[in-house]
C-alpha positions as CSV (number, residue, x, y, z in Angstrom):
1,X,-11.0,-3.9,-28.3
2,X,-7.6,-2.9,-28.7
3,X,-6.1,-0.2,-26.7
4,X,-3.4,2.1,-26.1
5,X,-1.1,2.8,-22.8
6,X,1.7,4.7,-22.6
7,X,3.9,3.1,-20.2
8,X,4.8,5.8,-18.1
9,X,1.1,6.6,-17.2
10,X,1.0,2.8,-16.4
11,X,4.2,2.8,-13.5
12,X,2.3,5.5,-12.0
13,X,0.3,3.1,-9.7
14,X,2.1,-0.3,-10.5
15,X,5.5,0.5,-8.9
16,X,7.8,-1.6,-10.0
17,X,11.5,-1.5,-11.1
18,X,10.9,-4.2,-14.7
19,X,12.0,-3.7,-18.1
20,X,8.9,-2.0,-20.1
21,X,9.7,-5.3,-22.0
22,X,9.8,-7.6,-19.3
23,X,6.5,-6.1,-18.1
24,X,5.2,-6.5,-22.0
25,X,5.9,-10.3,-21.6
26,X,4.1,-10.6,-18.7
27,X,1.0,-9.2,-19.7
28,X,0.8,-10.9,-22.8
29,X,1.4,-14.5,-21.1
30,X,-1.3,-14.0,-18.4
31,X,-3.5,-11.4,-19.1
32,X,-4.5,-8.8,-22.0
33,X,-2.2,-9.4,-25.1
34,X,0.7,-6.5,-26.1
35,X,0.1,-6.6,-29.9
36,X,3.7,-4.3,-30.1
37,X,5.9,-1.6,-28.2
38,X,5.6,2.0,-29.7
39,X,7.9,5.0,-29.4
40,X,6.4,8.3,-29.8
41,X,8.5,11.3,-28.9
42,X,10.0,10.7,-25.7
43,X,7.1,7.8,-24.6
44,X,6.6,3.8,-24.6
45,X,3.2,2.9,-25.7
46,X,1.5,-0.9,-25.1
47,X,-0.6,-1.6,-27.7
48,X,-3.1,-3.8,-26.0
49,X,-5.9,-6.6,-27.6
50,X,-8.3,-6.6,-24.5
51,X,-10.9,-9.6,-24.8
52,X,-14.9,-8.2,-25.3
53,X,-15.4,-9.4,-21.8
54,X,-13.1,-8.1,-19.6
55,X,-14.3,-4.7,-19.8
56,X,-12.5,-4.0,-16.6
57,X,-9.3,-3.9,-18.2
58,X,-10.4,-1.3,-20.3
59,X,-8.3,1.5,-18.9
60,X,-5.1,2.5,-17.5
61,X,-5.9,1.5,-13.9
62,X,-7.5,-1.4,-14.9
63,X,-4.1,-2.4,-16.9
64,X,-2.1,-1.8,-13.7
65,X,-4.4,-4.2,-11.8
66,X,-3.6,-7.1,-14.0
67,X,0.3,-6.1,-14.2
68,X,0.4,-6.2,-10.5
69,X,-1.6,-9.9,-10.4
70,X,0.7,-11.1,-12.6
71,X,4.1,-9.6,-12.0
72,X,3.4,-10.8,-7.9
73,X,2.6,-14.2,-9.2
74,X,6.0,-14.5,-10.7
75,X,7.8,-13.5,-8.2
76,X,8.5,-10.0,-9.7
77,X,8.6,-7.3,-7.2
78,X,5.2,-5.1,-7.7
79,X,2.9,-3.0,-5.7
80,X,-0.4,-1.2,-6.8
81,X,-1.4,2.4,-6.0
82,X,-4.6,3.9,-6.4
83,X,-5.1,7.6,-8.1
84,X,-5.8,10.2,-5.8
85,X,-9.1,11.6,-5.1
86,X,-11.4,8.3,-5.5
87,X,-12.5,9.0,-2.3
88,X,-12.6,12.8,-1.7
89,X,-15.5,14.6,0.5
90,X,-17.7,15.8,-2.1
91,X,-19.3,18.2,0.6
92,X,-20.2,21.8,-0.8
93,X,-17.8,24.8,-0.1
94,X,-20.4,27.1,-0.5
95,X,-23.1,28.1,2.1
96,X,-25.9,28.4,-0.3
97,X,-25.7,25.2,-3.0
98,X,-26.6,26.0,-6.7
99,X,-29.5,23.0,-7.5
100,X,-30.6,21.0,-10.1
101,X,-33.8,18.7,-10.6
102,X,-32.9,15.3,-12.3
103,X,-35.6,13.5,-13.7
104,X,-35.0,9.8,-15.0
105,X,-38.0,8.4,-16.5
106,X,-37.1,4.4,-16.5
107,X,-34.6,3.5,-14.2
108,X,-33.8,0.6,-16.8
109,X,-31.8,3.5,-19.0
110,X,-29.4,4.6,-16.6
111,X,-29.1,2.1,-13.7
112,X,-26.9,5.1,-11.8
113,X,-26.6,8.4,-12.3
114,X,-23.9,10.5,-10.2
115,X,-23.7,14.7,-10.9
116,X,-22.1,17.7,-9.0
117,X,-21.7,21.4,-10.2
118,X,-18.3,23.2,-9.5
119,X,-17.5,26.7,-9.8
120,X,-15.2,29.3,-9.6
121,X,-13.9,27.7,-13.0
122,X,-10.5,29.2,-14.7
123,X,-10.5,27.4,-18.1
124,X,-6.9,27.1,-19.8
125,X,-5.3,24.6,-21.0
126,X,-4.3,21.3,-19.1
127,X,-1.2,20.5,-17.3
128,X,1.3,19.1,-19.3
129,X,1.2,15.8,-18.2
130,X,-2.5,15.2,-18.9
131,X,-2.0,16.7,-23.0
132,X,1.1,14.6,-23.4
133,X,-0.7,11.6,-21.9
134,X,-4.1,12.2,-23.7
135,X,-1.9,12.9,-26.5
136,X,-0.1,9.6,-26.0
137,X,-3.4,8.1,-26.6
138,X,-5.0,9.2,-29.5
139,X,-6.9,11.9,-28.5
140,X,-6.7,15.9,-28.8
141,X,-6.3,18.4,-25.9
142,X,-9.2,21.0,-25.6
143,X,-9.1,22.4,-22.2
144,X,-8.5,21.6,-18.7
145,X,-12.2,20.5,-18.1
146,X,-12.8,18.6,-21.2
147,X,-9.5,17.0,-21.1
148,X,-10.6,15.8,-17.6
149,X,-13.4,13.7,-18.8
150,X,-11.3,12.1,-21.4
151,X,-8.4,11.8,-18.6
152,X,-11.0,10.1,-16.6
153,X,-12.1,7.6,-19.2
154,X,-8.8,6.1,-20.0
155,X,-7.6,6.4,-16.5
156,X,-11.0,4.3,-15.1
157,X,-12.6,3.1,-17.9
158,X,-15.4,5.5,-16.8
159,X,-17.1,7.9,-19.8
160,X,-18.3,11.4,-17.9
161,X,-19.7,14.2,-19.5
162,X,-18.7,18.2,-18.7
163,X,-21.6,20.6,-19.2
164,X,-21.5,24.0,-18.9
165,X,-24.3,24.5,-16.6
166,X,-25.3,27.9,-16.9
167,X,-26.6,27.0,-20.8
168,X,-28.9,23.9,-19.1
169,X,-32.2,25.9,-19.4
170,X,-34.2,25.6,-16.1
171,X,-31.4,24.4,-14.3
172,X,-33.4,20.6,-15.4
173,X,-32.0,17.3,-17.3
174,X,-34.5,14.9,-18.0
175,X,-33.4,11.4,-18.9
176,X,-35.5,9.3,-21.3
177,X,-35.8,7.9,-25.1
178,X,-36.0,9.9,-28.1
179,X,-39.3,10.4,-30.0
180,X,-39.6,10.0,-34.0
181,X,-38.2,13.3,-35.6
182,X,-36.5,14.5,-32.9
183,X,-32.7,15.1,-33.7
184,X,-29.3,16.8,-31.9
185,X,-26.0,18.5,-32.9
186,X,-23.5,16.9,-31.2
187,X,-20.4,18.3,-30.4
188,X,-18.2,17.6,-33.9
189,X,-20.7,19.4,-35.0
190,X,-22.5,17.3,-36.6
191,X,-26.8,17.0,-36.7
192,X,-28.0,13.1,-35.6
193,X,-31.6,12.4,-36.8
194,X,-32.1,10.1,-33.8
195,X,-33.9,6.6,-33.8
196,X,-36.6,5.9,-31.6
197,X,-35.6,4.4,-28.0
198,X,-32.1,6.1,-27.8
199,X,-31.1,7.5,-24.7
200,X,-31.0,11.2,-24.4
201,X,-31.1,14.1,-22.0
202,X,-33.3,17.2,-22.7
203,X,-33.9,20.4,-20.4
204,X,-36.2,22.8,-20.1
205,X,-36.3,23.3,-23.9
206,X,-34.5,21.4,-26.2
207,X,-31.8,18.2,-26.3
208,X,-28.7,18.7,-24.8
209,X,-27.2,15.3,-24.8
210,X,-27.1,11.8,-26.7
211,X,-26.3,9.6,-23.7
212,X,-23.0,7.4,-24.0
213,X,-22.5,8.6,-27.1
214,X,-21.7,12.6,-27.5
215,X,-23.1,15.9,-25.3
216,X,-24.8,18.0,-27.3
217,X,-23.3,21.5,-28.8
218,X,-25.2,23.5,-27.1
219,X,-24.2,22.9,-23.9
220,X,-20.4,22.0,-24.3
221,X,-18.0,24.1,-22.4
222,X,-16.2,26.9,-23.5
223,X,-13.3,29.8,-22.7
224,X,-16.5,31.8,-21.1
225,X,-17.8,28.9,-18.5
226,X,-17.7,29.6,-14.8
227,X,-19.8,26.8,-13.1
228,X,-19.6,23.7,-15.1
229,X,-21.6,20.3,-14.1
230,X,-19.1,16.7,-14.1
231,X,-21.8,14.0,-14.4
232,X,-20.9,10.2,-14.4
233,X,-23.4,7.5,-15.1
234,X,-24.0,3.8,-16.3
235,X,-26.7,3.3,-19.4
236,X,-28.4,0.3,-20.7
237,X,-26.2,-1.3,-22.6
238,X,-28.5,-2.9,-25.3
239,X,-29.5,0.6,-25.9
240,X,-26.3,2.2,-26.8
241,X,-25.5,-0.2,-29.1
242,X,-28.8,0.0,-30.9
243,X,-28.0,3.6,-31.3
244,X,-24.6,3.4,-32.1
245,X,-25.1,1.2,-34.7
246,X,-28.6,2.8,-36.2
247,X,-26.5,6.1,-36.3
248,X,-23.4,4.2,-37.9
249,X,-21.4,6.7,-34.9
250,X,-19.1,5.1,-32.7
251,X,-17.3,6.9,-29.8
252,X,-14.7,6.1,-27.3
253,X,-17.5,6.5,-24.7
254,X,-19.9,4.4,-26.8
255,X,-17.4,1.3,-26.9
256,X,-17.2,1.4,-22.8
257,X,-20.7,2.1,-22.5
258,X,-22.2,-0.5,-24.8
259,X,-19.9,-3.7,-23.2
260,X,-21.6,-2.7,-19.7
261,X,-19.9,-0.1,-16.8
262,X,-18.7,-1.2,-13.2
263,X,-22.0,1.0,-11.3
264,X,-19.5,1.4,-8.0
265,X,-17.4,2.7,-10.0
266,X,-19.3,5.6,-10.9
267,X,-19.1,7.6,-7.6
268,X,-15.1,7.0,-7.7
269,X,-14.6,8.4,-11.1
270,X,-16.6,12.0,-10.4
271,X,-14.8,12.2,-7.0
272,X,-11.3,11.8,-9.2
273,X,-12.9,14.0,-11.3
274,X,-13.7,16.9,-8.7
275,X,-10.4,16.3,-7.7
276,X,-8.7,17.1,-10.7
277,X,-11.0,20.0,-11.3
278,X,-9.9,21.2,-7.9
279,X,-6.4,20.8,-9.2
280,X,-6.3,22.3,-12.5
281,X,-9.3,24.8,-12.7
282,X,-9.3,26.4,-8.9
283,X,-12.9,24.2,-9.0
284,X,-15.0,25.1,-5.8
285,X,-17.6,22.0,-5.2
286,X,-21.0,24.5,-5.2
287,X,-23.8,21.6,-5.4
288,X,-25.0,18.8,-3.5
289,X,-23.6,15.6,-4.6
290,X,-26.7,13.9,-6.6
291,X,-26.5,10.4,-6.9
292,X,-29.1,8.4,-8.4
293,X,-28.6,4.6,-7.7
294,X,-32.1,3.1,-7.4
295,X,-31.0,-0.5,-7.2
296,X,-28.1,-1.6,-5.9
297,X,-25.6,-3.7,-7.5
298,X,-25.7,-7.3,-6.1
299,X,-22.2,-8.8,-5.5
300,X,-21.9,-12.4,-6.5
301,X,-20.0,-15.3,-4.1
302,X,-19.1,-19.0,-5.4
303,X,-17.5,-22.0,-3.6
304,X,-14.4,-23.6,-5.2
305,X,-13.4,-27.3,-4.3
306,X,-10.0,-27.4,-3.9
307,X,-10.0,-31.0,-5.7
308,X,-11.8,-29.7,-8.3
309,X,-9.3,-27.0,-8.7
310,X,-7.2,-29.1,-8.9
311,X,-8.3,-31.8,-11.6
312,X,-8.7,-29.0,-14.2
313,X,-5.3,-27.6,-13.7
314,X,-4.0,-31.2,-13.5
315,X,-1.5,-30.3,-10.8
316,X,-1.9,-30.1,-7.0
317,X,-1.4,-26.6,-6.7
318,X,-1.0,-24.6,-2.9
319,X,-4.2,-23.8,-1.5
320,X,-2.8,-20.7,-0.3
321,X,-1.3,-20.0,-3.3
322,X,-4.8,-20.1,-5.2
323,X,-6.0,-17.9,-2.6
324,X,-2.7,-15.6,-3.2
325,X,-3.7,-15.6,-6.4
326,X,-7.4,-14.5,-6.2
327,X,-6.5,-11.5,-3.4
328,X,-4.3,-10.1,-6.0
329,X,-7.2,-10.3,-8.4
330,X,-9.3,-7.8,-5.8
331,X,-11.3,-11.3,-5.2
332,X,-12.2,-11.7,-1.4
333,X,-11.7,-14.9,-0.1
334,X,-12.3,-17.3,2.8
335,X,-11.2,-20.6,3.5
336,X,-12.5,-23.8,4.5
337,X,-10.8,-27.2,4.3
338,X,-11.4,-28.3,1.4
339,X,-12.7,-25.4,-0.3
340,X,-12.5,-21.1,-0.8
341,X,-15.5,-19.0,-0.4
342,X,-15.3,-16.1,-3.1
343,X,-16.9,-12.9,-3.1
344,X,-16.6,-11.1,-6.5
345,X,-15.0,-7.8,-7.0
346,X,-17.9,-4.8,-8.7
347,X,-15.6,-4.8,-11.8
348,X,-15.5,-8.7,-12.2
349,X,-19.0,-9.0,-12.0
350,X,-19.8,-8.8,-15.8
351,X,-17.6,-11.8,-16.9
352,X,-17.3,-14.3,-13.8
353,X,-20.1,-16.1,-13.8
354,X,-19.2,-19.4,-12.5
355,X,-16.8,-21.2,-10.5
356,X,-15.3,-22.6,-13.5
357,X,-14.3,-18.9,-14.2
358,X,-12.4,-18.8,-10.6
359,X,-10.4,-21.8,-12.1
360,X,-9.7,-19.7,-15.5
361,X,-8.3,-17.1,-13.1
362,X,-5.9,-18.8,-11.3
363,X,-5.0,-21.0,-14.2
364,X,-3.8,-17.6,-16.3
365,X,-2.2,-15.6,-13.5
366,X,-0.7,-19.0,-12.1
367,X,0.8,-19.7,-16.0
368,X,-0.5,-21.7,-18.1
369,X,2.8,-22.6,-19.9
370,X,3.6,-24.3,-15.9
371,X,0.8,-26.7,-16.3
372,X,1.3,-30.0,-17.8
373,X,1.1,-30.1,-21.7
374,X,-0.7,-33.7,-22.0
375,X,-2.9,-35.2,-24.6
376,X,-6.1,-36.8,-24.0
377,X,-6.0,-40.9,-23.2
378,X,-8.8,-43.6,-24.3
379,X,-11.4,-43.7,-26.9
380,X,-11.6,-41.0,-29.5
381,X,-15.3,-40.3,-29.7
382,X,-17.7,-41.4,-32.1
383,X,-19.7,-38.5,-33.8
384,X,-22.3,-39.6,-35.6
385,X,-22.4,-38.8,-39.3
386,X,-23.0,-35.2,-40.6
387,X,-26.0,-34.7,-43.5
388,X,-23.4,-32.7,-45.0
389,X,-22.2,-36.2,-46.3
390,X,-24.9,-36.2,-48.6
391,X,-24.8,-32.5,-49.7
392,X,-21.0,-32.6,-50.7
393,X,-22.0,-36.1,-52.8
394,X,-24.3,-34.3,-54.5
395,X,-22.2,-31.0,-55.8
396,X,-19.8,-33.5,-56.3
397,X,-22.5,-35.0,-59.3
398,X,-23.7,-32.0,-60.0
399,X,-20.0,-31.4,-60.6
400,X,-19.3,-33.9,-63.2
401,X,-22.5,-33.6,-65.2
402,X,-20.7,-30.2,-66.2
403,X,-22.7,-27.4,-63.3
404,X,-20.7,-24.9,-62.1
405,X,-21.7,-24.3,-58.1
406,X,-21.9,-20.4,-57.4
407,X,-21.3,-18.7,-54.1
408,X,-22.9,-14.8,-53.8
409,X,-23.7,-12.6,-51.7
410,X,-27.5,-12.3,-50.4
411,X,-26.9,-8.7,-50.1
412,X,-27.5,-6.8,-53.6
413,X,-27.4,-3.8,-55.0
414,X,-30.0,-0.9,-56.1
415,X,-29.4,-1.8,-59.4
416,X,-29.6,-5.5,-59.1
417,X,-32.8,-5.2,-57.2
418,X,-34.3,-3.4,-60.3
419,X,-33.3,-6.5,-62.6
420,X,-35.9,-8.4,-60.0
421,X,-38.3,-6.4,-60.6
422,X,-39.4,-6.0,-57.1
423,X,-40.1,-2.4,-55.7
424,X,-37.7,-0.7,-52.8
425,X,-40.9,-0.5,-51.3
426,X,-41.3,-4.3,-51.3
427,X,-37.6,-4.8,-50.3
428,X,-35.9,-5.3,-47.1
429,X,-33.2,-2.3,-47.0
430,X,-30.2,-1.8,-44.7
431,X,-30.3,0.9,-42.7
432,X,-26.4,1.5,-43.3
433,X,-25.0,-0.2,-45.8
434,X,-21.4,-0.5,-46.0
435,X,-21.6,0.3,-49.3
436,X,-23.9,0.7,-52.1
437,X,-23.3,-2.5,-54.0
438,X,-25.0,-3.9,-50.4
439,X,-28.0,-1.9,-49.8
440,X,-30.7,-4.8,-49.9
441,X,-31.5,-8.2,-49.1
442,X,-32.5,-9.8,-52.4
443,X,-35.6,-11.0,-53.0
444,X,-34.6,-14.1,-55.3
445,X,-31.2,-15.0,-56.7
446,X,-31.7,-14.7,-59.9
447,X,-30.1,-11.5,-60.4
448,X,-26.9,-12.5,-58.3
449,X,-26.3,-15.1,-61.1
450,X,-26.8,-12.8,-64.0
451,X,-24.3,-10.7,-62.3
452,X,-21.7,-13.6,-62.1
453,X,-22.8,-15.0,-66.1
454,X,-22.0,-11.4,-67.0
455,X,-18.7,-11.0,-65.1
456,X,-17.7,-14.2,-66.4
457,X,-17.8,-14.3,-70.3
């Protein structure tokens, strides 16, 4: 997933007095790749490749995390700084709290679910430095609500949602999958004849939301909204894809959602959120905080042999320095003698699965141009012969006794598939093809090769 940083936004909480190019070729030696430097208007943008797994890295803060790791590593002078509010008393400042019922039918959907309603809403547009930055990114200013949820999702990583909450009928969101025929505008405007088993919201009357993909128009916010609810949440993964891709509709949301979401990061991102309501709307927190986290996430710990360690890297590297190495990472550690306890950080959890991986990360952040460039010793191994042997001897004969080997495509057309003479009915059709000359799987291949006979005259 490739994606974009301006580098200003960046120094914010990675202080550090570098070249924006110097900082470039750190990154891309030990951690997510700068594809190339960007000037637009007066700003720097980093456009990053970021590996399907390291979701974590997936934002702004996430970037600055890895530049820190790295840059200290070096010897660069670095230092990391949180945003403000991830930690804010999310108390009401009203005596009498507005509610709202919350109803999740299968926990598996939404493994958390956090909400709070604010009023006392001004809406106008954002500061300056969240359009220019939002801007910076790729994506449009609306107002100083909206833009927070899209703030928030570059800045964390962490898709939210803004509803206005005096159009949720019933003051009631029920979470649960879609039924056949049921369908929602969403808020391009846009009507989504939904699939069975996607996630959606609904409340007292109609759907309001397709989960991790797009609200629903008829609850977005608008000039008129006073009390608006900031809701942040984790969904099933598998599901969001399968909608995503049944629908052909892909959001910014959607890509986070689908590659998994940090669950204690959830309650962080709505408290930035509050806080930045607080800051740009004259927001009044006037609910309960809700926070629906039914089970827990488990935090995962791994011993690492120092010998070991050290065997893959080929080098006898510090122990403290490995340790070093991991605190930087947001890793906790403990050592032994001859080996470190590690304790996984939430936002890790996804893609370090072994101790092996431990060894990956202090590899890359240690350098892996510093390690020994040396090339295997002994033996090369004996594989034993592939079948393919025999296959390539035969379209080799085949070859001289004047065939001619074709290559197609076992995707055909509407057209082609008429030439069969096998019904739609009987066929097995894409639900979206890419284009029409791929819309089925053909039956039998005798149509591909009239295609290429009659392209080839």
């Amino acid at each position: 997933m490739n994606i974009s940083v301006p580098v200003s936004w960046l120094r914010e909480y990675v202080k550090t007095d570098i070249t924006a190019k110097t900082l470039a070729n750190a990154l891309s030696l030990s951690g997510p790749s700068v594809e190339k430097i960007e000037k637009r208007g007066n700003e720097l943008i980093f456009e990053l490749e970021v590996t399907t797994n390291r979701t974590d890295a997936y934002s702004i803060f996430g970037i600055a995390r890895e530049s820190n790791a790295i840059l200290n590593a070096q010897s660069l002078k670095s230092s990391l700084v949180k945003p403000g509010g991830l930690n804010l008393n999310l108390d009401p400042d009203k005596s009498k709290p507005l509610l709202l019922d919350i109803v999740i039918k299968d926990k598996n959907l939404c493994p958390r679910f956090t909400a709070i309603i604010v009023d006392n809403i001004k809406i106008q547009p954002s500061p300056a430095y969240i359009r220019n930055r939002l801007s910076a990114s790729g994506i449009r200013a609306i107002n100083n609500i909206v833009d927070i949820s899209n703030y928030i999702m570059l800045e964390l990583g962490q898709p939210m949602h803004t509803f206005d909450f005096d159009k949720i009928k019933g003051a009631k969101m029920t979470l649960r999958k879609s039924q056949k025929g049921e369908s929602i505008k969403t808020l391009d405007g846009n009507i989504h004849k939904l699939p069975e088993g996607s996630i959606v919201i609904e409340d007292s009357e109609r759907l309001i939301d397709l989960c991790g993909i797009m609200g629903g128009l008829n609850s977005t916010v608008s000039r008129r909204t006073k009390r608006v609810l900031l809701f942040t949440q984790a969904y099933n993964a598998q599901a969001i894809r399968k909608t995503t891709q049944a629908l052909a509709f892909r959001t910014e949301a959607a890509s986070r959602f689908e590659k998994g979401i940090d669950l204690e990061g959830v309650l962080p991102a709505l408290s930035r959120a509050v806080y930045l309501a607080k800051q740009t709307a004259g927001a009044q927190i006037a609910s309960e905080l809700i926070d629906i986290y039914p089970d827990k996430q488990k935090s995962k710990t791994f011993r690492l042999n120092f010998n070991k360690l050290n065997n893959y890297l080929g080098i006898n590297l510090e122990q403290s320095k490995s340790v070093q190495i991991l605190k930087s990472l947001g890793f906790q550690t403990k050592q032994n003698p001859n080996q470190i306890v590690v304790t996984v950080p939430s936002w890790r959890t996804q893609d370090i699965e072994s101790d092996v991986d431990l060894i990956e990360e202090i590899a890359r952040i240690y350098g892996y141009h510093k390690l020994p460039s040396k090339l295997p010793t002994g033996e090369t191994p004996q594989t034993k012969e592939s079948d393919l042997k025999e296959v390539i001897s035969l379209k080799n004969a085949l070859k001289y006794l004047g065939l001619t080997e074709v290559i197609t495509y076992s995707i055909i057309s509407k057209n082609l598939l008429k030439v069969s003479k096998r019904s739609e009915k009987n066929s097995v059709e894409l639900t979206n093809p890419l284009t029409e000359e791929w819309q089925f799987m053909r039956p039998t291949i005798i149509p591909s090769l009239l295609k290429v006979i009659s392209e080839n005259r």
